[in-house]
N, C-alpha and C positions, 0 to 999 in steps of 0.2 A: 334555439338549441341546435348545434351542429349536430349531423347526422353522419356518421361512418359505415363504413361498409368491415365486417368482421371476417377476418380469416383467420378458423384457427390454424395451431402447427403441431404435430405430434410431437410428444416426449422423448427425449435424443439420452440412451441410457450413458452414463458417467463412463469415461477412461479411467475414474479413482473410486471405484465400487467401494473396494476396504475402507479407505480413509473418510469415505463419506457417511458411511453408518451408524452416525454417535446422533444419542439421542435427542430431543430436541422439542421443538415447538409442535411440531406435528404429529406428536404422538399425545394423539387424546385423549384423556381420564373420562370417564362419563360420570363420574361423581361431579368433577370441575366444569362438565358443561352441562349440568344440571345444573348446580349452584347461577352460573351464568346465565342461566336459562328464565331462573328467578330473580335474580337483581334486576335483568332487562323489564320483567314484566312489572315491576316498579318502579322505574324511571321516569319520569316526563320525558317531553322532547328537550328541553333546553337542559337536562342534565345528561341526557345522552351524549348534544353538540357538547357540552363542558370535556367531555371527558375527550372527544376529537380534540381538542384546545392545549397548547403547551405555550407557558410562557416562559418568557428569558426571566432570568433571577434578580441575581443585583448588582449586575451591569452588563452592560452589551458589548461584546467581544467579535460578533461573526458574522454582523449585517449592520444595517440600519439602528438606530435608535429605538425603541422601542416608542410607541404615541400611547400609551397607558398611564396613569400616573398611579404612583402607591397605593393611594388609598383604593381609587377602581380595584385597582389587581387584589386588593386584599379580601377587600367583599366579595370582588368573584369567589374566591378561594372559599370565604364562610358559607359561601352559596352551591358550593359545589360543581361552580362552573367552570371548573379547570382541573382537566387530566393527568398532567406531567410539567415538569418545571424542568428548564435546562441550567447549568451556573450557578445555583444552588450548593454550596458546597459547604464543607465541614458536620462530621458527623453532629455538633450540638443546630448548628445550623437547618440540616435537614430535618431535625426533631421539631425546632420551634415552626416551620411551615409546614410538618406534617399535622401537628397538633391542632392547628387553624384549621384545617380539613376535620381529621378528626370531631373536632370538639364542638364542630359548629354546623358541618354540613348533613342535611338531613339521610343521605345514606349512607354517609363516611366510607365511601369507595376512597381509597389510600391512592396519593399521588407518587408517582413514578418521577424520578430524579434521574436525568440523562447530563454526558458530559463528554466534550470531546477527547479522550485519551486515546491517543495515535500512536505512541510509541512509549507509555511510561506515566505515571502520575506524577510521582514525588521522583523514584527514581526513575532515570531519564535511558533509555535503550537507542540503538541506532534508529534512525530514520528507519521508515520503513523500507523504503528501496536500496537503502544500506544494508539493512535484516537481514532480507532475500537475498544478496550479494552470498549470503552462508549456506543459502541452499539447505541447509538444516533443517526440517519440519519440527524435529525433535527442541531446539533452539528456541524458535518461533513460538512454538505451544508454550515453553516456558513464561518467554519472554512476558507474553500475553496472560500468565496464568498469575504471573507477581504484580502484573498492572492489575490485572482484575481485585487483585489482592488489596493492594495499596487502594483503591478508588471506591472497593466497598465498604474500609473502616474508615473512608472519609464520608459515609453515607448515601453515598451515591448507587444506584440498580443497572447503569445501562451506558453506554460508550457507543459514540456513534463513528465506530470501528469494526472492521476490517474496509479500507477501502480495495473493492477487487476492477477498478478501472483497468483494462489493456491502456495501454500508453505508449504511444509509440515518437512522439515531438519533442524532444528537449527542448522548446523554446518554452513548452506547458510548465508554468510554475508549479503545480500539483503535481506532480511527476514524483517527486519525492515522498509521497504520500502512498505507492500504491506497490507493489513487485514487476513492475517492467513493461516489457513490449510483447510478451506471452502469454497466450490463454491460460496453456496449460499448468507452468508453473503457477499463474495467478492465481487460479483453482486450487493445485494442492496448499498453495502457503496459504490463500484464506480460510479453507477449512482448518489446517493448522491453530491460526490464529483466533478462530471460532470457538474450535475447542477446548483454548487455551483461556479465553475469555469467561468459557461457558461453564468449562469441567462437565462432567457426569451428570450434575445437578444444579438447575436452575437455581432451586431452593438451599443450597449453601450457599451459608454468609458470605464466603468467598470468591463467589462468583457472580458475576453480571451478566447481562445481557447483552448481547452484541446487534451490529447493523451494517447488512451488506450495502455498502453503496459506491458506486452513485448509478442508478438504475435508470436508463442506461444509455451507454456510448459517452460520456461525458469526458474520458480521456481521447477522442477523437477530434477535438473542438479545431474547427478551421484552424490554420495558420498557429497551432500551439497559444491561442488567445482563448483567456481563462472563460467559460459562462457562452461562449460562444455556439455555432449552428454547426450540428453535426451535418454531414450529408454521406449517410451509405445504403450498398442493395441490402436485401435480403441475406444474402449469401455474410457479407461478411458479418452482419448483424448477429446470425446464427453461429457463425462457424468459429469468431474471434470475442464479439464484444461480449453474448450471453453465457461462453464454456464455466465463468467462474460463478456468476450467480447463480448458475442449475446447480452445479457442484455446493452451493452455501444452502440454497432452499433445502437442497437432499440434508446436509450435514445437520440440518434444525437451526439453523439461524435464527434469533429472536424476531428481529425485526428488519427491513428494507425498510430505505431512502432513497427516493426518486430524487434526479439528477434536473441540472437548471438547463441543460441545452434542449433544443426542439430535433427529432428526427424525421424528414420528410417533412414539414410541414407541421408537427403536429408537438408542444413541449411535452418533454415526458411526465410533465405533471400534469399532465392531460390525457395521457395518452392511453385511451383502456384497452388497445392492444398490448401494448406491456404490462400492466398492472393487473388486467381483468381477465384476459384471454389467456396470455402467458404463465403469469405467478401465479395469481390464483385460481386459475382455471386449467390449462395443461396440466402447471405443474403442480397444482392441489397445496398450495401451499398457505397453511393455518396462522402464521405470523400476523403482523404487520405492518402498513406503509409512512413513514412518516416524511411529509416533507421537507424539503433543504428548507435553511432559513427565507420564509418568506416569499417564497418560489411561488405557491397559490393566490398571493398578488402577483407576483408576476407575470404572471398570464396576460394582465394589463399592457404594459408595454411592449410585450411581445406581439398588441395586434390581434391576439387569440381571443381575447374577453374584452366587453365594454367596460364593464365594470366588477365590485366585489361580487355581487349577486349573481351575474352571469359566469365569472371565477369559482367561486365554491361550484356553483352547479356542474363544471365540466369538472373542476378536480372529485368531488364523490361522486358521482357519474363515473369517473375511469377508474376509482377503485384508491385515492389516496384518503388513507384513515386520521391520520392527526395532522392539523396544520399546525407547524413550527413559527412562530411566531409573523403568521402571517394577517391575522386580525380580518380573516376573509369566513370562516365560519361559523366564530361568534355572533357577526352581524347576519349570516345570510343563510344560515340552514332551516333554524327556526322557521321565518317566512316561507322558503322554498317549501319547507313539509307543511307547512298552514296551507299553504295557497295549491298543495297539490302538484304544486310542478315538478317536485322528486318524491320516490316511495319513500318514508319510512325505515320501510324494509335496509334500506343503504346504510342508514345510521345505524341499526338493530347490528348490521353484519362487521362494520367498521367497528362499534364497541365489542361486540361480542370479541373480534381480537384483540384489543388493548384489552380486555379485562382477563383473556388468557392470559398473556404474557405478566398481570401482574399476580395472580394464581399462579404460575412457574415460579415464580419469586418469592413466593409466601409473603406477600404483604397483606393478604385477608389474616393469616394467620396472626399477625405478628407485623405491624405499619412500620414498627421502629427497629425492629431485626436490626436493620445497618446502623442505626444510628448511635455508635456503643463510643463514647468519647474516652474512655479506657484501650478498650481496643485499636480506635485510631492512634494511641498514643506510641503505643507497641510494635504498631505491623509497619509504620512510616520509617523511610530510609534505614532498614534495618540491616545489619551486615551483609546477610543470606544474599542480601536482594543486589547491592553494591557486588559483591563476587561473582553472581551470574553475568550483570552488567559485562564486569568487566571480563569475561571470558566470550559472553555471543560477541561483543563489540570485537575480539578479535575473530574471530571466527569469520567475519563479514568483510573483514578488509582483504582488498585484491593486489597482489602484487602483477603490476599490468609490465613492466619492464625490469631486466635485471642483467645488466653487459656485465662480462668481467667479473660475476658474481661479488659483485660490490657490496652486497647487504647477505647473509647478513651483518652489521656491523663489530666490531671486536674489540671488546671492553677493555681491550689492552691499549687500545687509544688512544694520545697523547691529552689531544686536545679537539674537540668536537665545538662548528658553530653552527648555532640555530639562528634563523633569519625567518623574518617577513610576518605579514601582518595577523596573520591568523597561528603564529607559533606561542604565542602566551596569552592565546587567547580563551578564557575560563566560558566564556558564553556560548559561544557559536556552537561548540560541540552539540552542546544540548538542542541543535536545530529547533525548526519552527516546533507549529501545535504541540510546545511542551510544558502544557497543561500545568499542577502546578510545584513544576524544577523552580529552585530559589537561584537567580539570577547569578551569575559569574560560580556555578558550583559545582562546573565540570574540571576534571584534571584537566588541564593544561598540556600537549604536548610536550612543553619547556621543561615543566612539572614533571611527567613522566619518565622524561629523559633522565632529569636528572633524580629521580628517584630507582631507576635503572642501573646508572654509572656510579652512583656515588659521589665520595671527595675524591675519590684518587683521579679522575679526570678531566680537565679544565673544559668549562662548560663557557663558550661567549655566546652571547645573545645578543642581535638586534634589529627590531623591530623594523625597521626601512621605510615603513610608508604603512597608511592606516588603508582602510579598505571602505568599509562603510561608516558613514560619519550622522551627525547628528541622532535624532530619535527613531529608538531601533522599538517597535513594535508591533503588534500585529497589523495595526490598522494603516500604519501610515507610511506615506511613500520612502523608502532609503536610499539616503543620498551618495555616491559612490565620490571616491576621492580618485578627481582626474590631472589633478595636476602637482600635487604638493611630492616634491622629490627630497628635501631637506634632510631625508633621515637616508639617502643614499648613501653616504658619503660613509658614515658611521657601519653600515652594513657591509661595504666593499675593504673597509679595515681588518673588523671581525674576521670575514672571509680570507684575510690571505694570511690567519694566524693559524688555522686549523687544519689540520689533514682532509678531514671531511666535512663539506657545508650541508644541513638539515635546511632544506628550504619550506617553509608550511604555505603552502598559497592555495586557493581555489575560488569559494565564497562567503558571505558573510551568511549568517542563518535565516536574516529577514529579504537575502536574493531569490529563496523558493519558496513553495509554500502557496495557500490559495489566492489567486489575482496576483502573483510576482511571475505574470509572462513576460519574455526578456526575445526581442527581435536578436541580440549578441549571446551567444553563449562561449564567448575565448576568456581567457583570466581577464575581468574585470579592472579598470584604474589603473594604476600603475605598475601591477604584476609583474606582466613580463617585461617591463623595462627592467625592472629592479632582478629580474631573471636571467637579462642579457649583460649587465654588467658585473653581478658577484661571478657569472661564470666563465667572465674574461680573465678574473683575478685567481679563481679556483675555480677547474673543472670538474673537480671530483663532487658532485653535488648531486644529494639524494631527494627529491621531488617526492615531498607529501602532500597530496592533495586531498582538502575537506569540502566538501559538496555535495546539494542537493537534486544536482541533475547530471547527466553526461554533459562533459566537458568539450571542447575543439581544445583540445593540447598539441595539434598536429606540431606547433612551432618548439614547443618545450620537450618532444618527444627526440628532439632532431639536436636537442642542443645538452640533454642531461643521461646520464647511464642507467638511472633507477627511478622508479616512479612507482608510488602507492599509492593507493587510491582507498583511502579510510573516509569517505561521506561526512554526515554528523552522528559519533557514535555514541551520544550521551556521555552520562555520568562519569564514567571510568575511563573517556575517550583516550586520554595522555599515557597513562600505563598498557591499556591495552596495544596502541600505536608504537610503545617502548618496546612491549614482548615481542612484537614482529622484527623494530629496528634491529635489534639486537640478536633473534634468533631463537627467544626464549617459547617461543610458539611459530612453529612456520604455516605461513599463510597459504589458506585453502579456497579462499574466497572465489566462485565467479561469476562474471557481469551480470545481473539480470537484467540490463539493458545495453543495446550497442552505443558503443564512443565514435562518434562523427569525425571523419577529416576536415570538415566544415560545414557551416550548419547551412549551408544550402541543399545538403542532400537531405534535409530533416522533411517531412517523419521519416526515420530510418529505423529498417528493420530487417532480421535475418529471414523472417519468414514470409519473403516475397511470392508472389508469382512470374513464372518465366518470360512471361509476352512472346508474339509471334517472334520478335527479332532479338532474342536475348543477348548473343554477342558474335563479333563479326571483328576484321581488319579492316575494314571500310569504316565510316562514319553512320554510316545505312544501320545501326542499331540501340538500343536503348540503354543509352550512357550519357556521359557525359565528354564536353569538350578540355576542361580545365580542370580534372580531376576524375579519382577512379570513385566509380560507385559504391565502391568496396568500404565498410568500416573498417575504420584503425585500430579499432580492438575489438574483435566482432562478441556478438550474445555467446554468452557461457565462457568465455575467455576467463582466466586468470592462472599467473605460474606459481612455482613452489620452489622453493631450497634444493627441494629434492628432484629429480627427473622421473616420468613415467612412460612404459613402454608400450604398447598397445600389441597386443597379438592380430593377427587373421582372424576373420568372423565365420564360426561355425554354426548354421543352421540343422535342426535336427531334421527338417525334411525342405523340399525345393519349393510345396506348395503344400497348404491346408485347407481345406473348406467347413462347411457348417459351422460346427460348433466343436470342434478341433483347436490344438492351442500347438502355436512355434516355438518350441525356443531357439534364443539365441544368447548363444554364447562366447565370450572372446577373456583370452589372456592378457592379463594387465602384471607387470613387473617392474618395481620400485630400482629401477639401474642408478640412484645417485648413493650418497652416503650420507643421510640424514633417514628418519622414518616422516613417512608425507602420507597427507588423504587427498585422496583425489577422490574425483566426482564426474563419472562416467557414465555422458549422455548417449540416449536413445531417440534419436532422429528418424522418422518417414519419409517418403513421398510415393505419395499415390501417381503413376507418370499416366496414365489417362483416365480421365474421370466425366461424369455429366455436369456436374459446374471445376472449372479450373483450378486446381492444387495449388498450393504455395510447392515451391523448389524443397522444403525440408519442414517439418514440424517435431518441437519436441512431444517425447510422450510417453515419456519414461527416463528418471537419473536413480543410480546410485553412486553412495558413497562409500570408498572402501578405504581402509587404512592396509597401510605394510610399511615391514622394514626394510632397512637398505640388503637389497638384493631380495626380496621375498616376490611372491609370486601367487596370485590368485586366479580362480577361474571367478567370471562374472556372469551371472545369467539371470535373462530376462526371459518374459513370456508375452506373446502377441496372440490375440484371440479376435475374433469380426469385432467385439467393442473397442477394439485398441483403432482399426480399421475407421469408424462410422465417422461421420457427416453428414453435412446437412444435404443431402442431395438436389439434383432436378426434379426427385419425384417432393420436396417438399416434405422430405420425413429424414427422419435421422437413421442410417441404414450405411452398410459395407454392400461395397459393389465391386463383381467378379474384376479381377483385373492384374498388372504388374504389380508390385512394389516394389521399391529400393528401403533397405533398411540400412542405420546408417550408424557410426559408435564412434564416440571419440571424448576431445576431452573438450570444447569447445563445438558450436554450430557451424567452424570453417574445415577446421583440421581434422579427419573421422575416416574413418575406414568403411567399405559398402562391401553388404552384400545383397542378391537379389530373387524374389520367390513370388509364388501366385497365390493368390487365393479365389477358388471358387465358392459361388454361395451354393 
C-alpha cells in the first residue's frame, strides 16, 4: 500500500454565492439517514461492494467490452449484487431490470439507472460549448430542465452531466463537451445546468440527477491528447481547474466522476487528495464518487496498481464510491474487508452515499416512479421542447465577422446558393453524445433556408465534396475525404448563378467528441479548396461554420465578408441558423472559448499571465516569430446587427476594504438601428499579488437588451469575494493591493478603471 503525505486546503468562499444556493445533496434529512443507518446495519459485505458495482446494460457504447456474460450479470442482479446499471434505457425496459432486483434480491435496495445525456435525450440542444456561446444561464437551466424531462419518462434517474472541465486546447476532442477556457463562466453555467437537471426536488419524476465531471484537470491533458497526463502546480489547480467543482458541490450536485488522467504522479482515481481531502473533506460534501468507465482498472496500466486487488484498494482508500464498469470491486473488496487490509468503515461510508442519492429520488418510495411507459410516450419530442431547441440554438450562434453588413440577408433576393458538405446535412447538427436523437433528424440548414425564403426565391444547392466518409459512430475511427474533388465543378456552377453563396463547412459530428484528438484543427479534406474556388467565381459568400471546437479559419477569414459560427445545434439547427441568416433574430452569442490564428499557439487562452518579459520591439520577449500571439477572435467576442456603445467607467469610491462593496458602473447605448442584447463583461486584475495573476479574469457578465438608440446604466458590485484566490498563504483570501477593473464587450476590447482594496 502506497503511503501519501496529506495536505489539507481551506474552503475558498464562491464569486456565485446566489447562484449556488439551490438545494441539493447536502442537505440532510435525519429521517433518511436513519432509515440508511438501518439498511447498512443489514447488509453483508458482498451486498454493500454490490451496490459500489454498476454495470453497462445492453450494449457497450463508451469503453471496452464488457467480460460479463448475461446470465452472470443476471444472477448478480437477483443477488443483489449490483447498485446502478448505465444504457438501460426505455421506461418498460427499466421496469423489467428493476423488477429482477426487486423480486428476487433479499433487501430490494432499487437500482439506479444512469445515462449519458450531454446536451438533450430525444431532443437534441446545442453542444454544450455551443450552449455557453449564449451565455444565457436562464437558457441552460432550461435546456437541462427538458433533457432531465425527456430521460426521466425514459426511466432513467441520473445523467452523467454537467461536464465543468476548464479546457483550454483545441486540439482536445472533448472540448465540445464542456463551456470553455474559463473557470469562471464554467462554474455559473454548471450550476446552471445543475439545477436545470436537478430542479427544486430530487424526488420529482421530472428530474434527475446530475454529475460533475471530470474530477479533476482532465481538460488539461498534454498536448490536447484525450486520457492523457496532466501536469500542474497547486496554484493553478486551485485557482482554474477546481473554481467549477466548489461552485457544483455548493450548488448540491448529486454525484461526482473522477477523471482518467494522473496529476503529479498520482490518477485521480486514486487520488484521495482530491476525493478525500478536498470533496469530501474540506468541502463536506455528501454526494458521491463514481468512476469513469473502467478507470479503477486502469490504474493497472497506468503503472499505479499491480493488479485488481491492489486497484480497488487505492480507489476506496482515496474515496471513489462506485466502480463504473470496471470489474475491480466485485472481485477485490470483499477479500480486502476479509483479510483486514481495508476497514469496513469505507464501504459503510461509500454506500451510505449511493443509498442517499437513491432516497433524494424516491426510489425506496416508489422503485418504478420513472418507469411510466405512458408517460414516456407523451413527454418524447414534444412541441414545447422542439421550440425551445430552436430558440437556445439561436441564441448560441456567434456572428464572428460581418464587412459591408452583408447579413443580415434580404428575402428580396433573387436567387440564393447553398454549397458544401455539411449544408444538407440532417446528422451532424445533432453533434456527438446525442444520446437517443434519431439519426438524420436535425433541420438541415438547406432545410432552414428554405423554409425561411419560401418559393419566391431560387434556392441552388451543391453539395461539392463529402466531408467524413464511411462509418460514422461513436466508437470508430472517421475517415475524412482528402482527395475526391468531382463535386467541384457542380458547386462552382451553382455559385456564379446567385447573388449570394451560403457556404456550410466546418466539421463532421464524429471530428469531436471523447478520443477525437486532432494534431490539425483548419477546415478538414477538401474545404477550403472547394472555399478558394466558389469564391473566385463569387465573392459575395457568407461562411457558416458547424463545429465542435475552435477552428484556425485564419485563411477563410481573409478570403470571405461574413462568418458565423453556429457549433452543432441540435434538433432545430437549420431554422434556427435561418433566423440569424435572414435577421429574423439578431445574434448575441459570445465565444466561450478563443479562435487560434493557428494551432500552434494552442492551448490558448485570454486569461494568461504576463511573464517577466511580456512585450518588447526587440525579439528579447515572450512571443512569437511567425505570428501574433494574439487570438483571431479572442474569449467573449461575438458581434450583432446592431452596434453597442460603451460609456466611461464609474466607480462609487477609489478604494474599499473589509467587508465594504464597489460599485461599478458604465453606460452602454444601442447606436445602431436594429434592437440587440449585449452581454457586458466584467474583467480583474489583481497587478501584484503573492502567486502571479493572469493579465484579466472574468467575474462577472450581464446581459442587457435595448433599442435602437436606447440607453442603460449597467451596474455591478465587487466585494473581497469577488477579490479571493488561492494565495501563498494556501488559503482562499483577498489581499491588500491595486486592482484594475475592466468592462467591455469581449476579453480584448473593455474599458479600465482602477481602485484599492485594503483588508
Amino acid at each position: 500500500m502506497k503511503q501519501f503525505k496529506i495536505v489539507l486546503i481551506a474552503v475558498f468562499a464562491p464569486l456565485f454565492a446566489s447562484e449556488a444556493q439551490t438545494k441539493g445533496i447536502n442537505d440532510l434529512d435525519p429521517v433518511v439517514e436513519h432509515k440508511i443507518d438501518s439498511i447498512l446495519e443489514l447488509m453483508t459485505v458482498k451486498e454493500k461492494v454490490g451496490q459500489m458495482v454498476q454495470y453497462n446494460g445492453s450494449f457497450d457504447v463508451t469503453g471496452a467490452p464488457s467480460d460479463i456474460d448475461s446470465k452472470t450479470k443476471l444472477q448478480k442482479l437477483k443477488n443483489g449484487e449490483v447498485g446502478s446499471m448505465l444504457n438501460v434505457l426505455t421506461a418498460e425496459a427499466t421496469r423489467e431490470a428493476q423488477q429482477v432486483v426487486m423480486e428476487n434480491s433479499r433487501l430490494k435496495i432499487p437500482l439506479l439507472f444512469g445515462y449519458d445525456v450531454i446536451h438533450g435525450y430525444k431532443t437534441m440542444f446545442p453542444v454544450p460549448l455551443g450552449e455557453s456561446a449564449s451565455w444565457d444561464l436562464d437558457a441552460m437551466e432550461l435546456s437541462a430542465s427538458i433533457a432531465a424531462k425527456e430521460t426521466a419518462a425514459a426511466g432513467v434517474h441520473w445523467t452523467f452531466a454537467p461536464m465543468i472541465d476548464v479546457s483550454r486546447d483545441a486540439r482536445w476532442g472533448r472540448i465540445m463537451e464542456g463551456a470553455g477556457e474559463d473557470p469562471y463562466l464554467n462554474a455559473v453555467i454548471g450550476v446552471a445546468r445543475i439545477k436545470g437537471f436537478q430542479g427544486s426536488d430530487l424526488a420529482d419524476v421530472a428530474t434527475i440527477a446530475a454529475c460533475a465531471k471530470h474530477f479533476a484537470g482532465y481538460g488539461f491533458a498534454e498536448a490536447g491528447r484525450d486520457y492523457n497526463t496532466v501536469n500542474v502546480g497547486t496554484s493553478e489547480l486551485q485557482n482554474a481547474i477546481l473554481m467549477p467543482f466548489k461552485a457544483a458541490a455548493e450548488a448540491g450536485v448529486a454525484t461526482f466522476m473522477n477523471s482518467f488522467n494522473e496529476i503529479d504522479g498520482v490518477p485521480s482515481t486514486a487520488s484521495t487528495y482530491l476525493q478525500r481531502d478536498i470533496l469530501k473533506g474540506v468541502w463536506d460534501y455528501k454526494g458521491f464518487m463514481v468512476s469513469d468507465w473502467g478507470s479503477i482498472a486502469e490504474l493497472i496500466p497506468h503503472g499505479y496498481a499491480e493488479d485488481k486487488m491492489q486497484a480497488g484498494e487505492l480507489a476506496v482508500v482515496a474515496g471513489s464510491d462506485m466502480d463504473m464498469e470496471g470489474r475491480v470491486y466485485e472481485e477485490a473488496l470483499e477479500p480486502l474487508v476479509n483479510e483486514n487490509t481495508i476497514d469496513e468503515a469505507l464501504l459503510d461510508d461509500a454506500v451510505r452515499r449511493i443509498l442517499r442519492v437513491k432516497f433524494h429520488l424516491g426510489l425506496f418510495e416508489d422503485p418504478y416512479k420513472y418507469s411510466d411507459a405512458q408517460r414516456e410516450q407523451e413527454v418524447l419530442l414534444a412541441e414545447a421542447h422542439l421550440e425551445a431547441a430552436r430558440d437556445i440554438a439561436r441564441k448560441s450562434i456567434v456572428l464572428l465577422k460581418n464587412e459591408n453588413s452583408v447579413l443580415p440577408l434580404s428575402k428580396a433576393l433573387e436567387s440564393i446558393t447553398v454549397i458544401g458538405p455539411l449544408a444538407d446535412d440532417k446528422d451532424s447538427p445533432l453533434g456527438n453524445w446525442r444520446a437517443q436523437a434519431d439519426k438524420n433528424s436535425a433541420v438541415s440548414v438547406l432545410e432552414g433556408i428554405q423554409n425561411a425564403v419560401g418559393k419566391e426565391v431560387q434556392i441552388n444547392y451543391a453539395k461539392g465534396a463529402d466531408l467524413g466518409m464511411g462509418e460514422r459512430s461513436f466508437l470508430m475511427p472517421l475517415e475524412i475525404n482528402d482527395t475526391d474533388t468531382s463535386g467541384f465543378a457542380k458547386a462552382i456552377e451553382a455559385a456564379k448563378k446567385s447573388e449570394v453563396v451560403v457556404m456550410v463547412l466546418g466539421e463532421d459530428a464524429f471530428q469531436t467528441g471523447e478520443g477525437r484528438s486532432q494534431t490539425g484543427i483548419q477546415l478538414r479534406g477538401v474545404q477550403q479548396e472547394l472555399l478558394d474556388e466558389v469564391v473566385k467565381v463569387n465573392p459575395n459568400v457568407v461562411l457558416v461554420l458547424m463545429n465542435g471546437r475552435p477552428l484556425d479559419i485564419s485563411k477563410p477569414n481573409e478570403e470571405v465578408s461574413a462568418i458565423v459560427e453556429t457549433w452543432f445545434l441540435g434538433s432545430q439547427a437549420g431554422n434556427a441558423i435561418a433566423d440569424v441568416l435572414f435577421g429574423a433574430y439578431n445574434p448575441s452569442g459570445k465565444l466561450p472559448i478563443s479562435f487560434p490564428r493557428n494551432v500552434g499557439q494552442e492551448p490558448l487562452y485570454y486569461n494568461q499571465k504576463n511573464t517577466g518579459r511580456p512585450a518588447s520591439d526587440m525579439v528579447t520577449y515572450s512571443g512569437y516569430q511567425d505570428s501574433s500571439r494574439e487570438a483571431l477572435f479572442p474569449f467573449g467576442f461575438g458581434l450583432s446587427y446592431t452596434t453597442f456603445e460603451y460609456g466611461a467607467i464609474s466607480l462609487s469610491a477609489s478604494e474599499f476594504s473589509g467587508e465594504e462593496k464597489l460599485e461599478v458602473t458604465i453606460e452602454l447605448t444601442n447606436t445602431g438601428a436594429v434592437a440587440g442584447k449585449e452581454t457586458v463583461q466584467l474583467y480583474l486584475r489583481d497587478l501584484v499579488a503573492s502567486r502571479t495573476r493572469p493579465v484579466k479574469e472574468l467575474r462577472d457578465f450581464k446581459q442587457v437588451s435595448l433599442k435602437p438608440g436606447e440607453t442603460k446604466k449597467v451596474t455591478f458590485e465587487i466585494s473581497a469575494k469577488t477579490l479571493e484566490f488561492y494565495t501563498a498563504n494556501n488559503t482562499w483570501e483577498a489581499e491588500s493591493g491595486s486592482f484594475k477593473v475592466m468592462l467591455g464587450s469581449n476579453s480584448r476590447d473593455l474599458k479600465e478603471a482602477s481602485f484599492q482594496y485594503k483588508k
